[in-house]
N, C-alpha and C positions, 0 to 999 in steps of 0.2 A: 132712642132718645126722642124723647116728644119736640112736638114744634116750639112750644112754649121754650122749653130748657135749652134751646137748642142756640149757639152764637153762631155767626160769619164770619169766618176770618181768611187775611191774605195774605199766603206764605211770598215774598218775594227774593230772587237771590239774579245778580247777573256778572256776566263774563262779559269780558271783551266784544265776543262773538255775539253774545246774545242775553237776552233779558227773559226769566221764566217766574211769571207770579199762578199760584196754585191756590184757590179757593177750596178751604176747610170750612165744615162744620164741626165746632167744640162741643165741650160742656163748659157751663160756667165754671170759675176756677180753672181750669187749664193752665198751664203754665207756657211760657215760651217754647221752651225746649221739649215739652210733649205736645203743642201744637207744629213745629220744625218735624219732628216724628213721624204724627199722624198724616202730615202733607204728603210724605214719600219723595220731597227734594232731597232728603237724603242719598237717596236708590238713583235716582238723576242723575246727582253732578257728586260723585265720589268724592271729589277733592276740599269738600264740606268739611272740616274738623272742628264741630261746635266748644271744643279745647283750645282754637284757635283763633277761627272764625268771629268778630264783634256782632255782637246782634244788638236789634233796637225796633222802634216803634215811630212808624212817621217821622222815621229818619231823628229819634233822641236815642239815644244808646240805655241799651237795660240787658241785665241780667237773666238769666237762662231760667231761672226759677221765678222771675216776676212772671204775675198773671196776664192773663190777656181779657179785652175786653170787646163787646159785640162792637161788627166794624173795624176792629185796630188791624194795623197793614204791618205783620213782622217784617222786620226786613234782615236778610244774612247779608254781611260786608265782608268784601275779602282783604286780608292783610294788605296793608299798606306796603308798597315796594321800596320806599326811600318815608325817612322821616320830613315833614312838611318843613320845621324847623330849618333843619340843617340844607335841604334844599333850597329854601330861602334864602341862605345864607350862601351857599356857592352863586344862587347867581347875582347875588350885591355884590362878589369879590370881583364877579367875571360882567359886573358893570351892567350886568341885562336885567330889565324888569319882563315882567307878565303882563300882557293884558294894555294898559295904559290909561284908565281912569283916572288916576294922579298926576296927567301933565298938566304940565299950566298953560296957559293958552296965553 
C-alpha cells in the first residue's frame, strides 16, 4: 500500500476493565467491518459479535458496511444491559432521579 493510498484509522472497543483503541492502516473504501477485521480486536476481546455488537463513528452509530474515512475513530459498543427507556421509567415510580441538574433552587 503506498503512503499516498494509505488512511489512519482507530479501532476502539472497551469493557468495564478496560479501554483498547488499535491504530489501522486502510485502503480508501474500506469498510467498517473490514477495518474491525484488520485491527485484530476481534482476536482480543472474543466476546465481540459484530451480529450484535453497534458500531459507529465519533460516537454516531453506522453500519458495518459504511466506509471509513482518513482519521475516523470506529468505535465497537457493547449491548446495552437494560433498556434506557424503561429504566427511566423504574426510577420515576421509585421517586429517584440521576444526576440532579433539574433541581430548582
Amino acid at each position: 500500500m503506498s503512503a499516498e493510498a494509505a488512511w489512519h484509522v482507530e479501532v476502539a472497543y472497551a469493557t468495564p476493565a478496560c479501554q483498547e483503541t488499535i491504530a489501522v492502516t486502510v485502503r480508501p473504501g474500506m469498510t467498517i467491518e473490514q477495518t474491525i477485521c484488520q485491527s485484530g480486536i476481534l482476536a482480543r476481546f472474543p466476546e465481540i459479535d459484530l451480529a450484535r455488537n453497534p458500531v459507529g463513528i465519533f460516537g454516531e452509530p453506522a453500519g458495518l458496511q459504511d466506509p471509513v474515512r482518513d482519521h475516523d475513530r470506529v468505535e465497537i459498543y457493547r449491548p446495552l444491559m437494560a433498556d434506557p427507556k424503561a429504566a427511566r421509567k423504574q426510577r420515576a415510580a421509585r421517586g429517584g432521579k440521576k444526576g440532579g441538574a433539574n433541581k430548582k433552587l
